[in-house]
C-alpha positions in Angstrom: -21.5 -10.1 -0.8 -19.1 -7.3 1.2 -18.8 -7.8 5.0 -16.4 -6.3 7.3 -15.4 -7.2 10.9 -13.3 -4.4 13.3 -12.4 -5.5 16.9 -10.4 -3.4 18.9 -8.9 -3.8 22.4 -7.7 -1.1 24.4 -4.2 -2.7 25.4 -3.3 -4.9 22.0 -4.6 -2.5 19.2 -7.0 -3.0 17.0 -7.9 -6.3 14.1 -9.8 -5.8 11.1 -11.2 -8.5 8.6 -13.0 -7.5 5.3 -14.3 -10.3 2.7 -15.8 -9.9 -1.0 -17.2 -12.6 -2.5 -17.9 -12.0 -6.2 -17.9 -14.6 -9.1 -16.9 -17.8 -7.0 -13.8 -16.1 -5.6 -13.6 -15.1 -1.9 -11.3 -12.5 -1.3 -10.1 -11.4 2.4 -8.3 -8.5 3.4 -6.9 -8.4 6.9 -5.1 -5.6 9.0 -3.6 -6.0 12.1 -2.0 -3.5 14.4 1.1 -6.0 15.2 1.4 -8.2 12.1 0.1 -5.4 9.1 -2.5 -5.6 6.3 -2.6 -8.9 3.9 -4.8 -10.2 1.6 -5.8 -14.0 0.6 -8.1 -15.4 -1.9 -9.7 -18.5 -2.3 -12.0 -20.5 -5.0 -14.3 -23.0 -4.8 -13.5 -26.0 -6.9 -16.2 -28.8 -6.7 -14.0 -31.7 -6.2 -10.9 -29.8 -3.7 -13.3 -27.6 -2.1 -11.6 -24.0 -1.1 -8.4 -23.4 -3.0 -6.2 -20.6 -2.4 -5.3 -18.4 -5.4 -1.8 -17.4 -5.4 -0.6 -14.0 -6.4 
């Protein structure tokens, strides 16, 4: 599952959020105008629920 999210305001710039979710891992990749691009990724684990993954 791809989705991807662009909002844009005339006088603050522009925020974008894309997300993958492909074999339990939930990936997020995030670019904004002020604070720059990231990326985060979480698992599911059935007893803790969302986990981030660390780099």
């Amino acid at each position: 599952m791809f989705t991807k999210e662009v909002y844009y305001d005339n006088a603050e710039g522009n925020y974008q959020v894309e997300s993958l979710l492909q074999k339990g891992t939930l990936t997020l990749s995030i670019e904004d105008i002020n604070e720059g691009a990231s990326t985060q990724r979480y698992s599911f684990d059935p007893k803790a629920g969302l986990v981030e993954v660390k780099p």
